[in-house]
C-alpha positions in Angstrom: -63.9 91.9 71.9 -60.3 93.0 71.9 -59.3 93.7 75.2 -56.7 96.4 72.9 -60.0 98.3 71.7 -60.2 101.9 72.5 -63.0 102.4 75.3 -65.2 104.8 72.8 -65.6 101.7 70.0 -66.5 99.3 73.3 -68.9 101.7 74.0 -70.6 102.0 71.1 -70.6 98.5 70.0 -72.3 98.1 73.5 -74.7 100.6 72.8 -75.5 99.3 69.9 -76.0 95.8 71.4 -78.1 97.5 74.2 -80.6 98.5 71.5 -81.0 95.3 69.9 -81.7 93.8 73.4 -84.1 96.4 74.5 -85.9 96.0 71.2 -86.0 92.5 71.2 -87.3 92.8 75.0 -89.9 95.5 74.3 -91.3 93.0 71.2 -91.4 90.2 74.0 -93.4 91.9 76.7 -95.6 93.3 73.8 -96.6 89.6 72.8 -97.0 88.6 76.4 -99.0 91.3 76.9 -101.4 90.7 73.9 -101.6 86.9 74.8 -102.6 88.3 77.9 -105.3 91.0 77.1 -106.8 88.5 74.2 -106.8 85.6 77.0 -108.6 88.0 79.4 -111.3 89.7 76.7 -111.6 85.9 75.6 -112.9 85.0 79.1 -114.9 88.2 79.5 -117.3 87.3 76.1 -117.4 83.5 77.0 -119.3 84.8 80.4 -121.5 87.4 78.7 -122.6 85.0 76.1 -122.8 81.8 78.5 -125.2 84.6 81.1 -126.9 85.6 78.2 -127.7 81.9 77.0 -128.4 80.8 80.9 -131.3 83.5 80.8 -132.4 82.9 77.1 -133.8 79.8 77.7 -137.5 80.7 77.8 -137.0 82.7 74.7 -135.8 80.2 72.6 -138.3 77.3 73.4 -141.3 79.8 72.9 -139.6 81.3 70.0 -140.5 84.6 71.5 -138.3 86.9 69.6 -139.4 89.9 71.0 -138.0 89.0 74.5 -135.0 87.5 72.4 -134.6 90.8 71.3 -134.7 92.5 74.4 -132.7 90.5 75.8 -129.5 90.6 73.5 -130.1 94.4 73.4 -129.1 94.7 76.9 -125.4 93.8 75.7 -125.4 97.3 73.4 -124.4 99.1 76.6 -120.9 97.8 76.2 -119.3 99.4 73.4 -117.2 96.5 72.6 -120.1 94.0 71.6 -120.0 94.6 67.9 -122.6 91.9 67.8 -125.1 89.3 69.5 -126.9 86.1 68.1 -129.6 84.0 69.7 -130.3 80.8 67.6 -132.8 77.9 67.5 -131.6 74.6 66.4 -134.1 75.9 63.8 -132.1 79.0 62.5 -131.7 82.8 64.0 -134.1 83.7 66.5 -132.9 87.7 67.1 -129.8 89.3 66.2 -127.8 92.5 67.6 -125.2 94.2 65.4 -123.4 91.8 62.7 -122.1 88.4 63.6 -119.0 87.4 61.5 -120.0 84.2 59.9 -117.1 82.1 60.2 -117.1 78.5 59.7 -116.6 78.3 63.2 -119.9 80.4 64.1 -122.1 78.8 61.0 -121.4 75.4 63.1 -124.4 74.5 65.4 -122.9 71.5 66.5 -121.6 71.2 70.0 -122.7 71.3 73.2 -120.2 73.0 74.9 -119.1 76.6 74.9 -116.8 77.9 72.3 -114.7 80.8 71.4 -113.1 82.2 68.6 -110.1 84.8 68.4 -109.2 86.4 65.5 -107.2 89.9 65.2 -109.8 92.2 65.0 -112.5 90.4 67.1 -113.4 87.5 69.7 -116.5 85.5 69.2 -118.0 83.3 71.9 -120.2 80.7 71.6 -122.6 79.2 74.2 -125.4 76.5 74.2 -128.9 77.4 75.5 -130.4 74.5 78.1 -133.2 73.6 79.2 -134.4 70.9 81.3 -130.3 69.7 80.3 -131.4 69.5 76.5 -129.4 72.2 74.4 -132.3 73.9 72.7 -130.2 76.7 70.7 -126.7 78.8 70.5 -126.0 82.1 71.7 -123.1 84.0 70.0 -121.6 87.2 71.6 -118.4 88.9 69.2 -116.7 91.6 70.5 -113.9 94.2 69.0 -110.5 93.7 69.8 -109.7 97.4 69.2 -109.6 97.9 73.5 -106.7 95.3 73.3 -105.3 97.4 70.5 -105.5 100.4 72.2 -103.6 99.0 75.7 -101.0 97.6 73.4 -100.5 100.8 71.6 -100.5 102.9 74.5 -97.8 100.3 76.6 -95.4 99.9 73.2 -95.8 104.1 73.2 -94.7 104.4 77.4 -92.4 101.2 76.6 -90.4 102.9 73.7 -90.3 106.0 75.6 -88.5 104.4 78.7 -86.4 102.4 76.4 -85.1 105.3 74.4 -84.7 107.1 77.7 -83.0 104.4 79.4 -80.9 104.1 76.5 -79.7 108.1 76.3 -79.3 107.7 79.6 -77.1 104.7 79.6 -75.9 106.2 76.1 -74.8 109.6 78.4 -72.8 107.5 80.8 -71.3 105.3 78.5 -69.6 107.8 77.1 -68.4 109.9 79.9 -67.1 106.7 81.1 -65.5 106.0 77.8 -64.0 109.2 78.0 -62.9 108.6 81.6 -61.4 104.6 80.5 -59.9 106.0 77.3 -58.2 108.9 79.7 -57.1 106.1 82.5 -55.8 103.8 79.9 -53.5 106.8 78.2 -52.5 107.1 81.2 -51.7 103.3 82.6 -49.9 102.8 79.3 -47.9 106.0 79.9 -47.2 104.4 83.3 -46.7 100.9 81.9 -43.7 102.7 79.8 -42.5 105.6 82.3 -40.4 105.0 85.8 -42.9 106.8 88.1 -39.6 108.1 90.4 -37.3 109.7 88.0 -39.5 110.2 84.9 -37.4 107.8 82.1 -38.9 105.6 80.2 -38.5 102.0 81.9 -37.8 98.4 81.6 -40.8 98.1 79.6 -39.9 100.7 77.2 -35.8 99.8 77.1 -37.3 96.6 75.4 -39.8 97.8 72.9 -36.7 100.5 71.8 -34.4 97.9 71.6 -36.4 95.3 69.6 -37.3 98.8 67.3 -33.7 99.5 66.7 -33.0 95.7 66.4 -35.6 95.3 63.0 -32.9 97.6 61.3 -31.4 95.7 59.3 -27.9 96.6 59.8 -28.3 99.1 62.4 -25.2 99.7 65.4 -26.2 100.0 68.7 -24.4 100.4 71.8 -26.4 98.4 74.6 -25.2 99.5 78.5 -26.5 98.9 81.7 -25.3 101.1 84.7 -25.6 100.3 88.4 -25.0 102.7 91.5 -22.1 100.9 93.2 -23.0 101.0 96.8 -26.7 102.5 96.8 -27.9 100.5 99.0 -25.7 102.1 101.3 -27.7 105.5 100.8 -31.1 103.7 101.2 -30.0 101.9 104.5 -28.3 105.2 105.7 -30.6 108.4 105.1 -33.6 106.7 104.0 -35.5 106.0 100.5 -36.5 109.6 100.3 -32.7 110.5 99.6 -31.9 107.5 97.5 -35.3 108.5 95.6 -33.6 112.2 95.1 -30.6 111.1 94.4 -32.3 109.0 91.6 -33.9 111.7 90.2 -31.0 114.0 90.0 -29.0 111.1 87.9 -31.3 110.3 85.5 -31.8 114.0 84.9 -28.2 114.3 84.5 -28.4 111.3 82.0 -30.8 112.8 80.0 -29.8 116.1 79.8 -28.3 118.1 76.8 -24.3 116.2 77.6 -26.0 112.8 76.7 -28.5 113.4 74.3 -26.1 115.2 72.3 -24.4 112.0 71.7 -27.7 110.3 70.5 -28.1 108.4 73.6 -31.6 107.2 74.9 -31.7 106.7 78.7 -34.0 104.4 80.4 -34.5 103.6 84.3 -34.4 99.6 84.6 -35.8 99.3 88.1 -33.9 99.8 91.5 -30.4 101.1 91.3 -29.8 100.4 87.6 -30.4 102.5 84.1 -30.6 101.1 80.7 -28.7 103.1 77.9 -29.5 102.1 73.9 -27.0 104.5 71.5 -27.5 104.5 67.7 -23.9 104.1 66.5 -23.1 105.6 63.2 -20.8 103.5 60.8 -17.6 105.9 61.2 -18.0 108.4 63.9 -19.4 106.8 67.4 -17.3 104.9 69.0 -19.1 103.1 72.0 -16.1 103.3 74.0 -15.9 107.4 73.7 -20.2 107.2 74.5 -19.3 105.2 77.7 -16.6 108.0 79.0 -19.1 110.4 78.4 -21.8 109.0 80.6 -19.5 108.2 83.4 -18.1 112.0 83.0 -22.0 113.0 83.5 -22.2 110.5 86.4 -18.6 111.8 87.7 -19.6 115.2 89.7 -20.7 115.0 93.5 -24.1 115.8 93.8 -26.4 117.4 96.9 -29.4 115.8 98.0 -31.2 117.1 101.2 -27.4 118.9 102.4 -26.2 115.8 102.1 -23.1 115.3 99.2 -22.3 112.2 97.4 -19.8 111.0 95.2 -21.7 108.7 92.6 -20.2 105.9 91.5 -21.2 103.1 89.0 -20.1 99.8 87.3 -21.1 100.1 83.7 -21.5 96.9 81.4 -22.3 97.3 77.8 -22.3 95.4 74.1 -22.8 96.2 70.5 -25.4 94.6 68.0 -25.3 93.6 65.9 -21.6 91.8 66.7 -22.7 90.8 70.0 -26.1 89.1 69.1 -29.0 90.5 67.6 -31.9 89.4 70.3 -32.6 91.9 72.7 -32.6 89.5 75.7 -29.0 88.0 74.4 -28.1 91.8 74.3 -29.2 92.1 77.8 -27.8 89.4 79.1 -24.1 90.0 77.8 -24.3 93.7 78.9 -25.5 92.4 82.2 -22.5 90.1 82.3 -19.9 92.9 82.0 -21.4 94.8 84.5 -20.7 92.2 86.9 -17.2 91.5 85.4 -16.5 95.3 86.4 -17.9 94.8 89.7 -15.8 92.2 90.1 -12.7 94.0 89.2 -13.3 97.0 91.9 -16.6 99.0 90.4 -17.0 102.3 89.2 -15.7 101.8 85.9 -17.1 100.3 82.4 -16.5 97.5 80.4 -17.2 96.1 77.0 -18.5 92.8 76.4 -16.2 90.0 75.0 -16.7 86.2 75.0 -13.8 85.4 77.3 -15.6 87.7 79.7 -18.8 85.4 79.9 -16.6 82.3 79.5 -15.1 83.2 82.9 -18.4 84.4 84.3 -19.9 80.9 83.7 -16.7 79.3 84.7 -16.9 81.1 88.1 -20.7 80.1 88.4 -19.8 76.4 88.1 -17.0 77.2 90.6 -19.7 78.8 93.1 -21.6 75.2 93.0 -19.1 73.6 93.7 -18.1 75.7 96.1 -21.3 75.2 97.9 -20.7 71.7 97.9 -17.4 71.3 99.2 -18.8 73.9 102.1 -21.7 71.3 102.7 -19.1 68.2 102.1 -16.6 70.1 104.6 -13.7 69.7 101.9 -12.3 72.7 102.8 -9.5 72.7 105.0 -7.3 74.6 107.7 -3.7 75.9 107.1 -1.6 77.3 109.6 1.5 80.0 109.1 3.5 80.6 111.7 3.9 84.0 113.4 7.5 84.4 114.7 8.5 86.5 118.2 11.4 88.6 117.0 12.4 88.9 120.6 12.1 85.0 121.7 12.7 84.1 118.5 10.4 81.1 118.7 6.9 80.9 116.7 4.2 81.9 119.9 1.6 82.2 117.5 -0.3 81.0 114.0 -2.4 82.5 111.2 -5.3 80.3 110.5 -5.9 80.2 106.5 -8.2 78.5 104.0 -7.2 76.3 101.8 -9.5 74.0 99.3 -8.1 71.2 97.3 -11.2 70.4 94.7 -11.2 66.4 93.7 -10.6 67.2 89.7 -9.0 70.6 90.3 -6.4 70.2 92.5 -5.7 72.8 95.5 -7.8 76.2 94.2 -6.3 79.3 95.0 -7.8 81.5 98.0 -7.8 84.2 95.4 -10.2 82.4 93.5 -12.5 80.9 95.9 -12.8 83.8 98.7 -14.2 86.6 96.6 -16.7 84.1 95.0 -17.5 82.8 98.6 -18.3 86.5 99.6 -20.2 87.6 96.8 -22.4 84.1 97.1 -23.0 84.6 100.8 -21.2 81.8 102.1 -18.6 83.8 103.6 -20.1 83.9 106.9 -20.9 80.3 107.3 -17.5 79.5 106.3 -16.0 82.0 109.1 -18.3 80.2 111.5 -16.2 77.1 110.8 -13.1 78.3 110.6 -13.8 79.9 113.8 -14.7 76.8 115.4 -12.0 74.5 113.6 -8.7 77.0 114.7 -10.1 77.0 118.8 -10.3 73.0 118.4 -7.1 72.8 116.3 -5.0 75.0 118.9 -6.7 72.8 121.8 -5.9 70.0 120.2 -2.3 70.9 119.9 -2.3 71.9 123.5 -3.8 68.6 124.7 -0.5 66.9 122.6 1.9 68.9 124.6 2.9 71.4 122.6 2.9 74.5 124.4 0.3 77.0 123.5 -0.3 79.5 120.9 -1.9 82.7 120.0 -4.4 81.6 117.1 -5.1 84.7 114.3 -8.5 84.0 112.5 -9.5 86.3 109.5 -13.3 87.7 110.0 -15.1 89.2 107.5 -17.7 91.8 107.0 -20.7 89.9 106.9 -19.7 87.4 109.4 -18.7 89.9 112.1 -22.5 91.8 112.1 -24.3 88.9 112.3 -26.3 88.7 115.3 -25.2 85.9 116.6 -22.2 86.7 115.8 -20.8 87.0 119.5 -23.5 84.1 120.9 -21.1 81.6 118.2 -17.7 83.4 119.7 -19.1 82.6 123.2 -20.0 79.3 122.3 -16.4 78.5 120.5 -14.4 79.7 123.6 -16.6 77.2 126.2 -16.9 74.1 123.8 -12.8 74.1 122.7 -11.6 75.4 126.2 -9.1 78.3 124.5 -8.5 81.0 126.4 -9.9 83.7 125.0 -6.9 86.1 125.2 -4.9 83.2 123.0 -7.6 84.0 120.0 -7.0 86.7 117.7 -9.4 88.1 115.2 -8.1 90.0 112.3 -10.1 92.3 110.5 -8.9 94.1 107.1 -9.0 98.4 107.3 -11.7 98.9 105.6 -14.2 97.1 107.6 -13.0 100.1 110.2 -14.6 102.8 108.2 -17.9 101.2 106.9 -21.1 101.1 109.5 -18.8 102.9 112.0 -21.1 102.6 114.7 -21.8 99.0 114.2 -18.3 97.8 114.0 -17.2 99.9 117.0 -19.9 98.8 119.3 -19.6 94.8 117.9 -15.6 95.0 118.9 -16.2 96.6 121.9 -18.1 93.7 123.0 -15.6 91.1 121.8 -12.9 93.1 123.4 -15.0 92.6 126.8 -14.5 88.8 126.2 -10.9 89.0 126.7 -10.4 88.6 122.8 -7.5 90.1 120.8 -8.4 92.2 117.2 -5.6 92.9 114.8 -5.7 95.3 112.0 -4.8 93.2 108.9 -3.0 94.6 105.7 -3.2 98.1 107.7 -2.2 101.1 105.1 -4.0 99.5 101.9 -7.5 100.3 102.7 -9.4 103.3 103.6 -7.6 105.7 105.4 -8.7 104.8 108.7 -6.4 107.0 111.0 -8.8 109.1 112.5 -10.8 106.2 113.2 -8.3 104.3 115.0 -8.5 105.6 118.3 -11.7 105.0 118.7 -11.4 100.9 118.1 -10.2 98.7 120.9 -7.3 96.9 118.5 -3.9 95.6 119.8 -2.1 95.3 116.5 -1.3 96.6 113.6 0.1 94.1 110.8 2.3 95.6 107.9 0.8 94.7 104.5 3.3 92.3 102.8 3.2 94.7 99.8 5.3 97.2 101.8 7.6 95.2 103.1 8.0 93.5 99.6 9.8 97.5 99.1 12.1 96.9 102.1 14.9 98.8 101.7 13.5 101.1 99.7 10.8 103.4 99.2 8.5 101.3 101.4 10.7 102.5 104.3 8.5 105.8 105.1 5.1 103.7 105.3 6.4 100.9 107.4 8.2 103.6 110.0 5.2 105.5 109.8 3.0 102.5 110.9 5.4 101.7 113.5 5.8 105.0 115.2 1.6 104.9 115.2 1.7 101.8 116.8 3.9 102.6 119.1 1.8 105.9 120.4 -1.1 104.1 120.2 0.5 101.2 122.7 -0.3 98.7 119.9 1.8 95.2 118.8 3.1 94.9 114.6 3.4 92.1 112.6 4.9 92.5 109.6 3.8 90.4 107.0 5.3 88.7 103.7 8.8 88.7 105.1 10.4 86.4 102.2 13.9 87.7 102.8 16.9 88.2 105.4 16.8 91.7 103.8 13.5 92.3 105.1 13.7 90.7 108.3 16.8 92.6 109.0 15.0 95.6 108.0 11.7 95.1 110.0 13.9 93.9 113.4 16.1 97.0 113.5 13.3 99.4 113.0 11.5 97.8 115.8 8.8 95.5 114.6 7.5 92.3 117.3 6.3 90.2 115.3 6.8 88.4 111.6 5.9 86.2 109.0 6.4 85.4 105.8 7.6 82.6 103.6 11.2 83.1 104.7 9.9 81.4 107.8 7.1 78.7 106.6 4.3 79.4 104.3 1.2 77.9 105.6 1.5 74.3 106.1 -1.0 71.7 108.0 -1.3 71.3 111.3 1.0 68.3 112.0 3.9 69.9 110.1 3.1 73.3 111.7 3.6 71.4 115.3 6.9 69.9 114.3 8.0 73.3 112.8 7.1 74.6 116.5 9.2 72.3 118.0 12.3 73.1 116.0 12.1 76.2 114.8 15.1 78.9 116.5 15.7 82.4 115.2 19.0 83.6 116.3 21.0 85.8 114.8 20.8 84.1 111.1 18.0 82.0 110.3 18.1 78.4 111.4 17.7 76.0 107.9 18.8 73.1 108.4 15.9 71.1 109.8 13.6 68.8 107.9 10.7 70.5 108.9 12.1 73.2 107.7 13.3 71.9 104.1 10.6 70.9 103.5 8.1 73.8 104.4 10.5 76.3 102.4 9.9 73.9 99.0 6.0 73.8 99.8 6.7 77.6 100.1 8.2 77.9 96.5 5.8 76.0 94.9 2.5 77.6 96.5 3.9 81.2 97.0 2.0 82.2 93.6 -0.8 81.0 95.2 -0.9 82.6 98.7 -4.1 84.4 100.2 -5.2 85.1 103.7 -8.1 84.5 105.1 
């Protein structure tokens, strides 16, 4: 059967089977039973006629039919007997009642004893001995109709408990139909229905889409949304909240503002909704549908006291232009969700080829990215870090560089983000942790005299937990002091998982460690915060002193003066020229770097740009260390990225 059946036509067909078994059983035990009964009355006139024939002996060699007669008349007590026979070899010596004369009974042949069933009566036959010489028959018949009567009276109680049985069963049946048909409404409404905010779900996004797809012809806007960051509500006030906060978006999706746009709204699991729009052939536009739905999405909203700004990276595409299957559909929306992620989020975007070229372009990238990590192709550059007071290079910025065997060197632009959003960023920090201690050590142990040694950490490599077991470990195995390591962090990690952070660089502070704020004033606004993290510098993001003189003057006297109550060192970065050095010196800055200096170079250049490099009062050029880092510096400048 079906499995798709409704529970009421299962229940009849198996009441109806039921029937047909319970008949067929009730015929069964009714023909045991008969064979039974018939076997048993059988038995029962074989004994009476083989007792009447052991005491009939006498009788029959005298021919004395008047104790024949007496003798057989004894058997009228039972009602049954219809008839009784005592015979000579001669012919009938006395009779009782009417013997059916069958050919079976006419026979006086046979020595042994005989019977006969037929449906209406059972006849017995059994020789008369004497002296171990048959000497006549005796033939008992007796009426069936008792077995009739038992079988009449079990098929009657039989049919009764069967048609009971059956009502019963037939009673249930259906009030378990009823309950199956109820459950299965319900499991399918389930099946189609997000049980948190009450949309429709994955299940139904599909069955809609295929739907509008078999129109022939038909526009339709396909978009996926995700909740930048909801994890972040999850981890910090619990699934109860992010379960709310669900709720009170896809209400807002579905409400009057979106359905008055002909827009269907669907929950796709987790932190994502589905959106399928029937676009008409002149009016929708599915770029003016997508502003709408981030304008619903755009208004804080309070869960539990608590306020949120929602934001979300929408990805959508068009059918039929953009394929005409619904997972192909899917797929390509999906795809420009993630290209909008990986611009900066909360915003939408619109399918186009060139987008999923890219996107498979970068996923080759981020295998081969895993192998050069596992083949340890990637590499260590070092810029220096000039002391505007010495004027000598007391320090270094360690930076990643990867130079792919058919690509050539790959930018740090390209291959850091991927690295991050593949989770290889922290096991890359680990090494680059570990190769900058052995590389400054290793200068050290040539003679050169040593150096403070910036690493970049990230995010997800700083709040690992063994995060500061590895830092220990570093420090001991190179020998560096720890106060000649510096780890730079960017702004923003300052303001996410406050408590975290704080506590993690309080404990790397306690190793003697240095922490710098890197590209300070482009992140978060992180001023508050600031006093509460043990940091010893501040470095200037290049992109304000790229506006030096000019109107990047405030910010980068601003940052100084902070600094400066705070009791903290500045670096300014991207110094490229004298203008900005001049700048940055007379306003009081430490420390510099930039590619009027050196970009980053490797380690033995870097070690003879050490030994020769002199800032004075114009900048010393004229060295071939020098030359030759300043045309490196030209020709990679396009490609520069810290890490």
């Amino acid at each position: 059967m079906n499995p798709s059946t409704p529970a009421s036509a299962r229940v009849r067909s198996t009441l109806r089977y039921t029937a047909i078994a319970l008949a067929v059983l009730g015929v069964v035990q009714l023909v045991a039973l008969y064979e039974l009964l018939m076997r048993d009355l059988a038995h029962m006139v074989l004994t009476q006629a083989e007792l009447v024939a052991d005491n009939a002996a006498a009788a029959v060699v005298f021919e004395d039919e008047t104790d024949a007669q007496a003798l057989l008349e004894s058997l009228q007590r039972t009602p049954e007997v219809m008839g009784a026979t005592l015979a000579t070899p001669q012919g009938v010596l006395a009779q009782v009642g009417q013997i059916t004369r069958s050919q079976q009974i006419r026979s006086r042949s046979g020595s042994q004893a005989q019977v006969v069933r037929a449906p209406d009566h059972v006849i017995a036959r059994a020789p008369v001995r004497a002296d171990g010489a048959v000497v006549g028959t005796t033939w008992v018949q007796y009426s069936t109709a008792s077995v009739w009567m038992q079988l009449g009276t079990f098929a009657t109680l039989t049919l009764v408990a069967c048609l009971a049985a059956w009502f019963t069963l037939a009673v249930i049946a259906r009030r378990l139909a009823g309950a199956v048909d109820h459950a299965s409404r319900r499991l399918e409404h389930l099946a189609r229905v997000d049980v948190v905010t009450g949309l429709p779900n994955r299940r139904a996004f599909n069955q809609v889409l295929s739907e509008r797809l078999a129109q022939d012809g038909s526009r339709t806007l396909i978009a996926i949304i995700d909740l930048d960051n909801f994890k972040d509500v999850n981890d910090g006030f619990g699934h109860a909240v992010g379960d709310k906060m669900l709720q009170t978006l896809g209400a807002r999706l579905a409400g009057d503002t979106v359905r008055s746009s002909g827009v269907r709204v669907f929950r796709l699991g987790g932190d994502e909704f589905g959106v399928i729009a029937a676009l008409s052939a002149h009016r929708d536009s599915p770029t003016q549908i997508l502003r709408d739905i981030r304008r619903v999405l755009t208004p804080p909203l309070t869960v539990d006291q608590h306020q949120f700004q929602v934001a979300a990276s929408i990805g959508a595409c068009t059918a039929p232009m953009d394929g005409t299957e619904p997972e192909e559909l899917f797929r390509k929306a999906d795809t420009a969700m993630y290209e909008i992620k990986r611009r900066g989020k909360n915003d939408f975007c619109l399918y186009h080829p060139a987008i999923e070229q890219a996107y498979q372009e970068r996923l080759v990238l981020t295998r081969e990215l895993r192998d050069a990590v596992a083949a340890k192709e990637l590499t260590l550059f070092y810029q220096p870090v000039i002391n505007l007071q010495s004027g000598r290079i007391d320090g270094v910025e360690a930076l990643l560089r990867w130079q792919h065997p058919g690509r050539g060197w790959v930018s740090p632009g390209v291959f850091i983000p991927l690295a991050e959003s593949c989770g290889l960023i922290a096991e890359i920090g680990r090494w680059t942790l570990e190769a900058a201690c052995e590389q400054a050590m290793a200068w050290q142990a040539a003679g050169e005299a040593p150096v403070n040694m910036a690493v970049n950490i990230s995010m997800a490599h700083l709040l690992e937990p063994e995060f500061l077991g590895h830092l220990r470990h570093t420090l001991t195995i190179s020998g560096l002091q720890p106060s000649r390591l510096k780890l730079e962090i960017t702004e923003s990690v300052l303001a996410e998982s406050f408590d975290a952070v704080s506590a993690r660089l309080s404990h790397i502070r306690a190793l003697g460690v240095r922490l710098s704020v890197d590209d300070f004033g482009t992140g978060y606004s992180s001023l508050a915060y600031l006093p509460a993290f043990p940091v010893q510098e501040l470095k200037i993001d290049k992109s304000f002193v790229s506006r030096l003189p000019g109107d990047g003057e405030p910010i980068v006297e601003a940052i100084l003066r902070l600094a400066e109550s705070f009791d903290m060192d500045v670096v300014a970065e991207g110094v490229e020229t004298l203008e900005h050095l001049a700048y940055v010196r007379s306003a009081g800055c430490g420390h510099v770097q930039g590619f009027l200096f050196s970009p980053a170079v490797p380690p033995d250049e870097l070690a003879e740009l050490r030994r020769d490099f002199k800032l004075g009062d114009r900048l010393v050029t004229d060295t071939p260390a020098h030359r030759s880092v300043v045309a490196i510096g030209e020709h990679a400048r396009p490609a520069n990225q810290e890490m």
